[in-house]
MIMINU-820619 format. One record per residue (C-alpha): residue number from 1; residue in one letter; x, y, z. Coordinates in nm, 4 decimals, decimal comma. Example, Ala and Ser with C-alpha at 12.3 -4.5 7.8 and 13.67 -1.06 7.14 Angstrom:
BEGIN
SITE|num|residuo|c1|c2|c3
SITE|1|A|1,2300|-0,4500|0,7800
SITE|2|S|1,3670|-0,1060|0,7140
// end
This chain:
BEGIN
SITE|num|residuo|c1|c2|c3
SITE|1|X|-0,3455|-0,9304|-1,3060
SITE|2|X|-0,5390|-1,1030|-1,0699
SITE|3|X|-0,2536|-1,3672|-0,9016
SITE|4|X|-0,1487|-1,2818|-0,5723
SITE|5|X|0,1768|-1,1368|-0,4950
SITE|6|X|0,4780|-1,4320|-0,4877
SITE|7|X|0,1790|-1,6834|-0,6247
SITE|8|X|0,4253|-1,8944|-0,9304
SITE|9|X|0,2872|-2,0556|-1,2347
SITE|10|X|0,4581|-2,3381|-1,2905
SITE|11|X|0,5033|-2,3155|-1,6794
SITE|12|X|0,4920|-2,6924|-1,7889
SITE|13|X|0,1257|-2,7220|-1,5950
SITE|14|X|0,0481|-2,4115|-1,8398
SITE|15|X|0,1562|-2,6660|-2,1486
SITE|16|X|0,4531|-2,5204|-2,2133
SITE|17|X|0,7178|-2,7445|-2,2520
SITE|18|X|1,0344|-2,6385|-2,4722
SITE|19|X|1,2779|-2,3299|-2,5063
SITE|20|X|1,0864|-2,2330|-2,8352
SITE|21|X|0,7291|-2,2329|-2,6500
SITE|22|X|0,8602|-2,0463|-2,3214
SITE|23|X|0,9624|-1,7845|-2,4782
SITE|24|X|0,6835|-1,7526|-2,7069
SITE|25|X|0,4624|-1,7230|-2,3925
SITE|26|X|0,7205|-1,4563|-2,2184
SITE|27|X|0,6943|-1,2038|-2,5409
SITE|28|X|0,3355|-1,2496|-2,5429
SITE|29|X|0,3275|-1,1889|-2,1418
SITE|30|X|0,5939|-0,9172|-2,1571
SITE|31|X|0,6613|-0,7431|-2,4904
SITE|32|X|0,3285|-0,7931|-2,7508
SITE|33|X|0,1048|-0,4780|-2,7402
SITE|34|X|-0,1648|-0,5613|-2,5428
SITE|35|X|-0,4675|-0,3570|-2,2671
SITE|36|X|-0,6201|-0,4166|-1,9999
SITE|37|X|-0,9670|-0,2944|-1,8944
SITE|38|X|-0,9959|-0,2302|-1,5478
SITE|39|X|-1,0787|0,0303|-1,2857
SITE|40|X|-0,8222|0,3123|-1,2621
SITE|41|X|-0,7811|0,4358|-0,9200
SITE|42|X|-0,6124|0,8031|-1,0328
SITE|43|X|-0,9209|0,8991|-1,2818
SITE|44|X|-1,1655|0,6909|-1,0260
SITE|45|X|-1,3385|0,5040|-1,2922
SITE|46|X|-1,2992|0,2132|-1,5574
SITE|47|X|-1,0393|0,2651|-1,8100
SITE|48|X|-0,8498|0,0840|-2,0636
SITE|49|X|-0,4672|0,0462|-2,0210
SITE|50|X|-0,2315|0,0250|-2,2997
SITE|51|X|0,1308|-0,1606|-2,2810
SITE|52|X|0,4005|0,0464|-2,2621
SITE|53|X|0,7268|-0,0705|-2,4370
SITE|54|X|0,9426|0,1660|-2,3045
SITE|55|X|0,8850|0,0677|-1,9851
SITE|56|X|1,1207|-0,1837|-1,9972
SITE|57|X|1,5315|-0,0540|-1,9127
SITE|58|X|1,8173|-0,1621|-2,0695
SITE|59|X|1,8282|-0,5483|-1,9786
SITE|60|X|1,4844|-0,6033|-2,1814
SITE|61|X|1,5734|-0,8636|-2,4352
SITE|62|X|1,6634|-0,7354|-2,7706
SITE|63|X|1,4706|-0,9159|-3,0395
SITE|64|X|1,1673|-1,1036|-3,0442
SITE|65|X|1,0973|-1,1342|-3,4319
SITE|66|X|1,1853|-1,3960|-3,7175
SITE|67|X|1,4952|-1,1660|-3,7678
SITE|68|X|1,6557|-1,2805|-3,4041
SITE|69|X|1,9262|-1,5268|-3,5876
SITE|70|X|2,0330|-1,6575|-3,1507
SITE|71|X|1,9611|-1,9963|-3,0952
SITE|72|X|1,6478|-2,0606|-2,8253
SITE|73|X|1,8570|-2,1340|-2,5276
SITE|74|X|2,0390|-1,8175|-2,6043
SITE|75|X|1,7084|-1,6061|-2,6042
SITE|76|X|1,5506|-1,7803|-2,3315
SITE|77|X|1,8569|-1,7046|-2,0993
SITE|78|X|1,7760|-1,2961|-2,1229
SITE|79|X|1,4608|-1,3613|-1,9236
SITE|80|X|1,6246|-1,5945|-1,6693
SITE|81|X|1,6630|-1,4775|-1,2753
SITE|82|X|1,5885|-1,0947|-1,4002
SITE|83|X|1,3421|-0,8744|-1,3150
SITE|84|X|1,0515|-0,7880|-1,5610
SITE|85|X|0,9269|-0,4632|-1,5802
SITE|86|X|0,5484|-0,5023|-1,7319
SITE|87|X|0,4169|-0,1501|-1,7360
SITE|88|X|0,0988|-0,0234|-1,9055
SITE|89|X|-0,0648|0,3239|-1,9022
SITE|90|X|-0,4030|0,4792|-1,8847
SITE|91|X|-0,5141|0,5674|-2,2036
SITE|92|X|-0,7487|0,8558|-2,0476
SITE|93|X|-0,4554|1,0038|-1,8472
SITE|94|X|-0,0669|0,8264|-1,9277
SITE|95|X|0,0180|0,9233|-1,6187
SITE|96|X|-0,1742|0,7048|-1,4365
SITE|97|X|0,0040|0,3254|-1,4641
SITE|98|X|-0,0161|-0,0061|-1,3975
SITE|99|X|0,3520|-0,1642|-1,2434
SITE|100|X|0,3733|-0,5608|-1,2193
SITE|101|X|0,7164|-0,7033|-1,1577
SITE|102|X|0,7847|-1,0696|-1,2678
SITE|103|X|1,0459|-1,2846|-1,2106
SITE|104|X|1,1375|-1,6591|-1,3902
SITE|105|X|1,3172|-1,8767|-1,1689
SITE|106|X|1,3355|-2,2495|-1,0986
SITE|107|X|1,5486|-2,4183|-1,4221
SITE|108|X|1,5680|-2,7443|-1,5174
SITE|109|X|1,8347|-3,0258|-1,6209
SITE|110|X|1,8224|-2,8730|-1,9714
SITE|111|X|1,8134|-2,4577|-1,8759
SITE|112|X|1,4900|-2,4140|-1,8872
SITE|113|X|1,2401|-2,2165|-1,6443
SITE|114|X|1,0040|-2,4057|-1,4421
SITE|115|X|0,7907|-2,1012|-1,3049
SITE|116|X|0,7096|-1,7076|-1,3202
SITE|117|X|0,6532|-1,5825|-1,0089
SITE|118|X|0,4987|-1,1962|-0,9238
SITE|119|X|0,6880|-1,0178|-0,7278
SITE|120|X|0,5681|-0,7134|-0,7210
SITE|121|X|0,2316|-0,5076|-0,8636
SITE|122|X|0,1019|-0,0972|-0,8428
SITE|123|X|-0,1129|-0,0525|-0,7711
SITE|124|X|-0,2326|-0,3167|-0,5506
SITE|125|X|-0,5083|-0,5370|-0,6446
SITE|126|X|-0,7359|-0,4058|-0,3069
SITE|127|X|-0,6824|-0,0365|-0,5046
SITE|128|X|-0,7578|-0,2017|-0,8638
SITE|129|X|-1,0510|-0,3638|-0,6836
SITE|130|X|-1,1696|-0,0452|-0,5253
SITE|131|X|-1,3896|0,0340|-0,8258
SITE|132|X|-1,6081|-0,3084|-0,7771
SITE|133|X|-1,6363|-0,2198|-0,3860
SITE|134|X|-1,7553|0,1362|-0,5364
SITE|135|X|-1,9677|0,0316|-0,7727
SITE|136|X|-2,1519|-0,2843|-0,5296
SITE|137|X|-2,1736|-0,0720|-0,2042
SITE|138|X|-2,5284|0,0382|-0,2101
SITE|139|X|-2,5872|-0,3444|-0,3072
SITE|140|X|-2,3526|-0,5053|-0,0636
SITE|141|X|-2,5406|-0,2555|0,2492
SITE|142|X|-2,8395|-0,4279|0,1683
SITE|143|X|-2,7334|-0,7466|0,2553
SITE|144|X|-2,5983|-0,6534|0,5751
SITE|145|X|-2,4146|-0,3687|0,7497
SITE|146|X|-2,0545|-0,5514|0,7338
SITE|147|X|-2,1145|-0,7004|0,3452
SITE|148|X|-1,9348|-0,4201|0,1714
SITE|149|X|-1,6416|-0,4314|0,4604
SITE|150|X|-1,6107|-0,8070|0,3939
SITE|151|X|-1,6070|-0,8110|0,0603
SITE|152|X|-1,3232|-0,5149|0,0637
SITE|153|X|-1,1606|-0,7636|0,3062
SITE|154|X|-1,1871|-1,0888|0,0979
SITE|155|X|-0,9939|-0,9182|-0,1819
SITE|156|X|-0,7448|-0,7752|0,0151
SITE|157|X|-0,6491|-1,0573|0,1902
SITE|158|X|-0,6763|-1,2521|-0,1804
SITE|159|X|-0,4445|-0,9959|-0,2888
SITE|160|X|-0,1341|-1,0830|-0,0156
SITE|161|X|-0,2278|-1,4261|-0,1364
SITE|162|X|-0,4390|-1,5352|0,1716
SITE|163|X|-0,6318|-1,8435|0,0595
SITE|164|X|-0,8554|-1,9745|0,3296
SITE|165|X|-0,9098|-1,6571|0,4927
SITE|166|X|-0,9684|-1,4483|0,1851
SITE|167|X|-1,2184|-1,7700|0,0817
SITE|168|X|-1,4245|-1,7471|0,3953
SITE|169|X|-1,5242|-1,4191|0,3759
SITE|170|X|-1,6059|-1,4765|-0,0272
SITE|171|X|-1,8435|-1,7431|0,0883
SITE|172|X|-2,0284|-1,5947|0,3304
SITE|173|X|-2,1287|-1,3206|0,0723
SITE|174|X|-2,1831|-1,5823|-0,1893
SITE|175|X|-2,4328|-1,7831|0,0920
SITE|176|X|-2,6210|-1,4175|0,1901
SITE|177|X|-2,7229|-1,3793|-0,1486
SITE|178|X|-2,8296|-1,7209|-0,2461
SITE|179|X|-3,0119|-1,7162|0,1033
SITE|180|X|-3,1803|-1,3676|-0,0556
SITE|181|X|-3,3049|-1,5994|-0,3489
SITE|182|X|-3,4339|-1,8774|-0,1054
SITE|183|X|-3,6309|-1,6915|0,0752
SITE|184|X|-3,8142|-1,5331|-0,2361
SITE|185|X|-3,8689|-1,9132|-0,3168
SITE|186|X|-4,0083|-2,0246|-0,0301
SITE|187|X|-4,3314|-1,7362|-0,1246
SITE|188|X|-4,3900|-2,0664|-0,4264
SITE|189|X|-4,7014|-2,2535|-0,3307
SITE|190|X|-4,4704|-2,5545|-0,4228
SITE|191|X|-4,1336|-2,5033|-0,2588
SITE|192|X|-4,0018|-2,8229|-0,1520
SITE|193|X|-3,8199|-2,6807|0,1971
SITE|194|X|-3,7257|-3,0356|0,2942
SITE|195|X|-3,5531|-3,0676|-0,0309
SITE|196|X|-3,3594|-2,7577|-0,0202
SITE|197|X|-3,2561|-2,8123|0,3288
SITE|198|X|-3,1173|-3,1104|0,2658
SITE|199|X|-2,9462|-3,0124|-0,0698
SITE|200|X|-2,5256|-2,8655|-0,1749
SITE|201|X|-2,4812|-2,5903|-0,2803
SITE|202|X|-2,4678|-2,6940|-0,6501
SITE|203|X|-2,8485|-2,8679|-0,5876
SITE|204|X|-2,9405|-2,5243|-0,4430
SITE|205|X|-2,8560|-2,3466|-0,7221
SITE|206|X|-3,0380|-2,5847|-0,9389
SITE|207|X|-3,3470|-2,5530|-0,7333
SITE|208|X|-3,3539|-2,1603|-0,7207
SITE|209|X|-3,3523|-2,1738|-1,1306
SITE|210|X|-3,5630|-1,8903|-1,2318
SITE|211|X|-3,4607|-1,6590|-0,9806
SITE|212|X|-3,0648|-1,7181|-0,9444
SITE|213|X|-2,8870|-1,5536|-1,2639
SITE|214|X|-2,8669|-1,8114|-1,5671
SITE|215|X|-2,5185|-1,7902|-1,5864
SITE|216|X|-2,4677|-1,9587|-1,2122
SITE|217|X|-2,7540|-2,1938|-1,2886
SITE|218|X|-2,5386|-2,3123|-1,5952
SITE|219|X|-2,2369|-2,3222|-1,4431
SITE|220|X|-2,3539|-2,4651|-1,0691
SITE|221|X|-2,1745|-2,7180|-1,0604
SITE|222|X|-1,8356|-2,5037|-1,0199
SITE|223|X|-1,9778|-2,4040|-0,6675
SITE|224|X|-2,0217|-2,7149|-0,5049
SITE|225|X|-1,6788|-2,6272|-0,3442
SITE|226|X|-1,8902|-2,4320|-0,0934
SITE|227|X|-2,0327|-2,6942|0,0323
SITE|228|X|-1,7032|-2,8222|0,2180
SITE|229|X|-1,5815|-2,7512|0,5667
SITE|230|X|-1,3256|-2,5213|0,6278
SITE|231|X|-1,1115|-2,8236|0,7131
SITE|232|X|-1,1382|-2,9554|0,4070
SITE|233|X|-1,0041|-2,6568|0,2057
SITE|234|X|-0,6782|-2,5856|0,1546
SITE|235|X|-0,4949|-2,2754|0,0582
SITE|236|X|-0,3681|-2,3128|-0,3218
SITE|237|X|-0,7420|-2,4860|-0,3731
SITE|238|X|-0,9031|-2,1465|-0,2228
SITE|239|X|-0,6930|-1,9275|-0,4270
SITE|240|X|-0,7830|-2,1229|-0,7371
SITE|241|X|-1,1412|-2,1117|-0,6756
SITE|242|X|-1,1498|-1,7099|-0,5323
SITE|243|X|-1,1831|-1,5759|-0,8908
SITE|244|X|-1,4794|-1,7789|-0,9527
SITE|245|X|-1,6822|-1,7390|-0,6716
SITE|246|X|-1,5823|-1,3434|-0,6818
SITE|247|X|-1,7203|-1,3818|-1,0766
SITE|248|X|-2,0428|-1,5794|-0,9227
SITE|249|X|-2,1182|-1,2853|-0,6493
SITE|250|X|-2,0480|-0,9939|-0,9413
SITE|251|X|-2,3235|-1,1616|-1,1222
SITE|252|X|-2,5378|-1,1787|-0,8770
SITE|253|X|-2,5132|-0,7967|-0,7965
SITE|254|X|-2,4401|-0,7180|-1,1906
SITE|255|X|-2,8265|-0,8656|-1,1901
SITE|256|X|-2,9821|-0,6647|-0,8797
SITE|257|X|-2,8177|-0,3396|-1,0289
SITE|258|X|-3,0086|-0,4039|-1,3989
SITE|259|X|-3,3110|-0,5059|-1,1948
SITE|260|X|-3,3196|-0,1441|-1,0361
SITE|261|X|-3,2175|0,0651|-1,3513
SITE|262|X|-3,4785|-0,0632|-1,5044
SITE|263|X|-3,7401|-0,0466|-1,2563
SITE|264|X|-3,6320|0,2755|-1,2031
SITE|265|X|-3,6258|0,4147|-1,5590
SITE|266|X|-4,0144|0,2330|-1,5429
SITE|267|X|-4,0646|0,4482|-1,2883
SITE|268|X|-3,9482|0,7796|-1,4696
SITE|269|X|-4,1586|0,6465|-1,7742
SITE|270|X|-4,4837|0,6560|-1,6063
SITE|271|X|-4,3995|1,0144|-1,3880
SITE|272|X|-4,3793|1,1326|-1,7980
SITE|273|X|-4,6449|0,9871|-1,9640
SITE|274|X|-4,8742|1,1076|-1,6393
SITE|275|X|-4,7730|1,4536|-1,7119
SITE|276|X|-4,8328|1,4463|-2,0746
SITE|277|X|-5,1648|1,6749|-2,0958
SITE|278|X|-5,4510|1,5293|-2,2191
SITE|279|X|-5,6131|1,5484|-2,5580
// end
């Protein structure tokens, strides 16, 4: 759900290698039942989506069980050059629905596919993603009066598969809120500034352990792609690494919004208890 429109996978780098194993992978992709949990922009809130296998037409391939008696080539040939319909529905309201068109292409000496491409998705990832932007606004503001706009940015441009550009706007949000967490570190009576200055990104994280979410500590090593230069990144290694610094930032604000329910349901805990009367 997340590649970018006209982003291919190639399917040998996936491990799949064989007519038998490609087409396990397309029935599992295209036919299995299956949901998806993810913001629904027609009931404006986070819904599960079903698979609908009627969604389909009349070129959907035929049989997919032990009972198909067609050799593999045979079977695998349905799925070649054709549009795939993939179409799931809200299970709040079926009305609502989830479109992504998918196309295998690219064969081999032997007939099989090398890739699956997207070709097509609605509704678009920015509107899928408008439930995040939602739901981190109030955060995002606090950071700085263009945060929220950015961030809306960064996974719009992600979505017309924009690597670079869609990267640098990711970072910069990423940097603001590991800045946030530096400068509650520097209030330590021993913060090593000279240290941090001179550390990566990945040291950084490691040195803001305690206030930076454990999951990022853990996993800081992933982000030491933000220490390059922009002329060191290129495009497929931005659009790799967009999902995980996206994940990184929704932790980060994931955290801040528990921080404040709590603090706030605190709050609404000692307004009660003061208006309890006294015995």
């Amino acid at each position: 759900m997340d590649t970018p429109l006209y982003h291919s996978v190639v399917l040998a780098q996936e491990g799949l290698r064989g007519a038998e194993s490609i087409i396990d992978f397309l029935v599992v992709l295209t036919v299995n039942p299956g949901h998806l949990d993810v913001y629904c922009p027609g009931c404006e809130r986070d819904s599960t989506f079903k698979l609908d296998r009627r969604s389909y037409g009349p070129d959907r391939p035929r049989s997919y069980g032990p009972m198909d008696q067609r050799n593999s080539q045979e079977r695998l040939s349905e799925f070649i050059d054709r549009p795939i319909n993939v179409e799931f529905r809200c299970v709040r309201n079926p009305t609502h629905r989830l479109l992504f068109c998918l196309l295998v292409s690219d064969i081999n000496e032997i007939g099989e596919p090398r890739q699956i491409t997207k070709i097509g998705q609605f509704p678009s990832q920015r509107d899928l993603a408008s439930g995040a932007i939602k739901r981190y606004r109030r955060r995002l503001d606090r950071l700085g009066p263009t945060m929220a706009k950015e961030y809306a940015t960064a996974l719009g441009l992600h979505a017309h598969g924009v690597g670079i550009g869609s990267f640098v706007y990711l970072r910069r949000i990423f940097e603001t809120l590991v800045e946030e967490a530096h400068k509650t570190a520097m209030a330590k009576p021993a913060w090593d500034e000279d240290s941090y200055a001179k550390a990566r990104m990945s040291e950084k994280i490691d040195l803001l352990r305690g206030i930076l979410p454990g999951t990022l500590v853990q996993n800081r090593k992933v982000y030491g792609i933000l220490s390059k230069g922009l002329h060191e990144l290129g495009e497929e290694e931005c659009l790799r690494y967009f999902q995980i610094v996206d994940c990184g930032i929704r932790v980060f604000l994931d955290e801040a919004i528990r921080r404040k329910e709590e603090t706030d349901r605190a709050a609404e805990f000692s307004v009660a208890m003061s208006n309890l009367p006294s015995s």
